[in-house]
C-alpha positions as CSV (number, residue, x, y, z in Angstrom):
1,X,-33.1,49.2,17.4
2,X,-34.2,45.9,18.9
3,X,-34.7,44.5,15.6
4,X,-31.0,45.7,14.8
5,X,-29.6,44.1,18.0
6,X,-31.8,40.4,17.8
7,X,-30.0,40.4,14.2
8,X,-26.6,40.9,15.6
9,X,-26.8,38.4,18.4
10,X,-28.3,35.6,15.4
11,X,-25.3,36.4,13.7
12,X,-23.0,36.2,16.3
13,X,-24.6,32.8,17.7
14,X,-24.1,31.4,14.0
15,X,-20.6,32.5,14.0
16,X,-19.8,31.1,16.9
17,X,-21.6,27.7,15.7
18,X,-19.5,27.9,12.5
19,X,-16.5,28.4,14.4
20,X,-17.5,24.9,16.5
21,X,-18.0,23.2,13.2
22,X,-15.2,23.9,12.1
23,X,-13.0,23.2,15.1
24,X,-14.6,19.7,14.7
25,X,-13.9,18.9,11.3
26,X,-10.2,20.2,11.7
27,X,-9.7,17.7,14.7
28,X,-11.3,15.1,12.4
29,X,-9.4,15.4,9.9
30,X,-6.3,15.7,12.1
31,X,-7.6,12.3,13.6
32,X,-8.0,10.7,10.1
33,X,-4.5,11.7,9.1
34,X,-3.2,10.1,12.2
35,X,-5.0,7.3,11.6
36,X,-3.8,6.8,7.8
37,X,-0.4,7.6,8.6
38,X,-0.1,5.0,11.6
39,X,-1.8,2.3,9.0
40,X,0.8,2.9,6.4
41,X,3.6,3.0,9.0
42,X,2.6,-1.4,9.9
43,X,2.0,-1.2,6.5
44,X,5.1,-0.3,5.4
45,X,6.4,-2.1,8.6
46,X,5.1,-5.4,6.4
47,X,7.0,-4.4,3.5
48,X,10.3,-3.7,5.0
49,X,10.2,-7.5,6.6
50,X,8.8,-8.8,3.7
51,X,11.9,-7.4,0.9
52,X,14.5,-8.2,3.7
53,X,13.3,-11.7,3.4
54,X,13.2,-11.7,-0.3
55,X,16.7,-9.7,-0.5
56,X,18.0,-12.8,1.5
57,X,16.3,-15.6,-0.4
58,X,14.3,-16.1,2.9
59,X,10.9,-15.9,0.3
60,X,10.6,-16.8,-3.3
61,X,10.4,-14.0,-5.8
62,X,6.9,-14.9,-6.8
63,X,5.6,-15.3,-3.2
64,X,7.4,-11.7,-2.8
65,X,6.0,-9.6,-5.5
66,X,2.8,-10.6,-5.2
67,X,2.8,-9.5,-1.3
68,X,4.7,-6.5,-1.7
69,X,2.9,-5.2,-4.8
70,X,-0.6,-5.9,-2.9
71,X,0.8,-4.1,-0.3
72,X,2.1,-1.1,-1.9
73,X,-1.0,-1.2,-3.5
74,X,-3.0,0.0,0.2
75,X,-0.6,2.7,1.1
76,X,-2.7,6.1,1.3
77,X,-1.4,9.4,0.6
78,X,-3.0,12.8,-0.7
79,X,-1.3,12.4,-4.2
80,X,-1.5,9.1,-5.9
81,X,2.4,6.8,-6.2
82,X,2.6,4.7,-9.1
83,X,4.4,2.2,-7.6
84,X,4.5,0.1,-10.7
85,X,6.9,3.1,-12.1
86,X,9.3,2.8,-9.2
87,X,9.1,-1.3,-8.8
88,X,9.2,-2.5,-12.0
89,X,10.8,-6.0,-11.8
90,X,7.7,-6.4,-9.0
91,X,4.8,-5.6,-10.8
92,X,5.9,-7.1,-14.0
93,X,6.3,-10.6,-11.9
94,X,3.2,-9.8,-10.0
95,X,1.2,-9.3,-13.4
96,X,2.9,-12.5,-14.3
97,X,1.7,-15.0,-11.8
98,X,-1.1,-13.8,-10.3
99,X,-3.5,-15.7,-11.8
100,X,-1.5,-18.5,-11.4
101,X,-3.4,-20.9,-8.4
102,X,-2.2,-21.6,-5.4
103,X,-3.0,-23.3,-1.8
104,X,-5.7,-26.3,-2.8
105,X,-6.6,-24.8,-6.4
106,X,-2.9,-26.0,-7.0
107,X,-2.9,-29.2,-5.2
108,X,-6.2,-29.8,-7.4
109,X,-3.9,-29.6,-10.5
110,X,-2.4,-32.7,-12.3
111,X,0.6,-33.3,-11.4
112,X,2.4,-32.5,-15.0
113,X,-0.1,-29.1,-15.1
114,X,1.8,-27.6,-12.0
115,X,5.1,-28.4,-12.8
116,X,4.5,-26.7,-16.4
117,X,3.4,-23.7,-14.1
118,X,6.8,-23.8,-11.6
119,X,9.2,-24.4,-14.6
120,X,7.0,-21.1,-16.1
121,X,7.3,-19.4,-13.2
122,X,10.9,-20.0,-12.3
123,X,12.0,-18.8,-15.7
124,X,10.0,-15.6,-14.8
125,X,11.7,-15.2,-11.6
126,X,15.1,-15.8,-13.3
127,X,14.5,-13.1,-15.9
128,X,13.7,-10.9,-13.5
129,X,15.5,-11.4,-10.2
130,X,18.7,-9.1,-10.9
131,X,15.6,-6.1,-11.3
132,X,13.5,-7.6,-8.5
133,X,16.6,-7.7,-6.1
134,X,17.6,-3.8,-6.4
135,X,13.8,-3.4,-5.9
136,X,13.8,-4.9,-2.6
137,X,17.0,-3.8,-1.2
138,X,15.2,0.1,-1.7
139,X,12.2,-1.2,-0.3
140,X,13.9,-3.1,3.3
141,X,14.8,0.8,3.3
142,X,11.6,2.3,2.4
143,X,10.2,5.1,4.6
144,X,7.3,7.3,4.9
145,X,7.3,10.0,3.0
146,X,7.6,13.2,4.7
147,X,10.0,11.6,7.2
């Protein structure tokens, strides 16, 4: 009988503890889903500015997709986006010119080198503006989704 009873009271205590742990990692994760979801909000805060400014020629094409693309890129949800699927004009520039140099590894160029590279790259932009610009007028629009 006092066996029986010590038995029921261990099980009870780890109940109760299990119920504790639980509570704990539900606020967690309640926390860390808070937490993502304000990140991507200034994320997406970032992108907003960022394709109005491109939309009205405020920021180069090349200067645009590769910020928005690496910024896209960091958005967190519980399902992967393939952003490259909704933004192609973006990501096709982006993949263009991103290993093109800039800040002093330009300036270290000769002189002929990097205007080869800015005729190169405003022939990209020009291909692909029309596709770039309906991109970006979605994306001074985009939201969070679930909002």
């Amino acid at each position: 009988m006092m066996a029986a009873l010590l038995g029921g009271l261990i099980i009870v205590g780890l109940a109760v503890y299990a119920g504790v742990l639980l509570a704990r990692l539900k606020q967690q994760t309640q926390q860390r889903e808070q937490a993502i979801n304000r990140r991507n909000e200034r994320i997406i805060d970032s992108i907003r500015t960022i394709a109005m400014a491109v939309r009205d020629d405020q920021c180069n094409l090349s200067e645009g997709a590769i910020r928005l693309t690496n910024l896209l890129n960091t958005l967190q949800f519980s399902r992967p986006k393939d952003f490259a699927q909704d933004y192609p004009g973006l990501y096709d520039l982006y993949d263009r010119v991103k290993e093109m140099p800039t800040h002093d590894a330009r300036k270290q160029l000769k002189r002929n080198e990097r205007m080869r590279q800015d005729l190169q790259r405003a022939g990209f932009e020009h291909e692909l503006e029309a596709q770039i610009k309906i991109e970006v007028e979605r994306l001074a629009s985009l939201e969070l989704p679930g909002r």
